[in-house]
Phi, psi and omega in degrees: 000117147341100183270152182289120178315157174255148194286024169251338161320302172309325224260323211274297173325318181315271190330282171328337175253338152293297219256006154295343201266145202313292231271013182259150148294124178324307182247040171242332182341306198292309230282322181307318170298342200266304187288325185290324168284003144279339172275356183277294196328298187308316147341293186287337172251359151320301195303304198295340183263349161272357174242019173103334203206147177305154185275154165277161176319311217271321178326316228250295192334296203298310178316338206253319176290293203285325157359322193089154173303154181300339160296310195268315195297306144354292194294348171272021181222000198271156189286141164242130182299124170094030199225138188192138171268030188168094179300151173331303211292278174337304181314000000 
């Protein structure tokens, strides 16, 4: 019989699979893995104090599925030349 993931396995999995993908920088990954996994947290104990009780599995999934895929969450991190939050020009 299968055993069922526990919900910081799923979180851990997650996390592990952003910062597995080719477009993170080698040496921004932990910091990136470290910030996605506090905003899921913060999400998940938002959630878990609104409804009273710690989350279920299937909870802490729909959280991690609306995040978005690890692909697309990565790609918000990847550097892009000339992409800046205050351009050159302003600076």
């Amino acid at each position: 019989m299968k055993r069922e993931p526990t919900n910081e396995e799923l979180l851990d999995r997650y996390i592990h699979a952003v910062k597995m993908m080719l477009v993170l920088p080698p040496d921004k990954m932990e910091d990136i893995g470290a910030e996605v996994r506090s905003n899921l947290e913060s999400q998940m104990d938002d959630r878990a104090m609104a409804l009273g009780r710690e989350l279920r599995l299937e909870e802490v999934s729909a959280i991690l599925k609306q995040y978005g895929h690890p692909v697309r969450v990565a790609l918000q991190y990847r550097e892009q030349p000339g992409r800046a939050l205050i351009s050159p020009a302003l600076f």
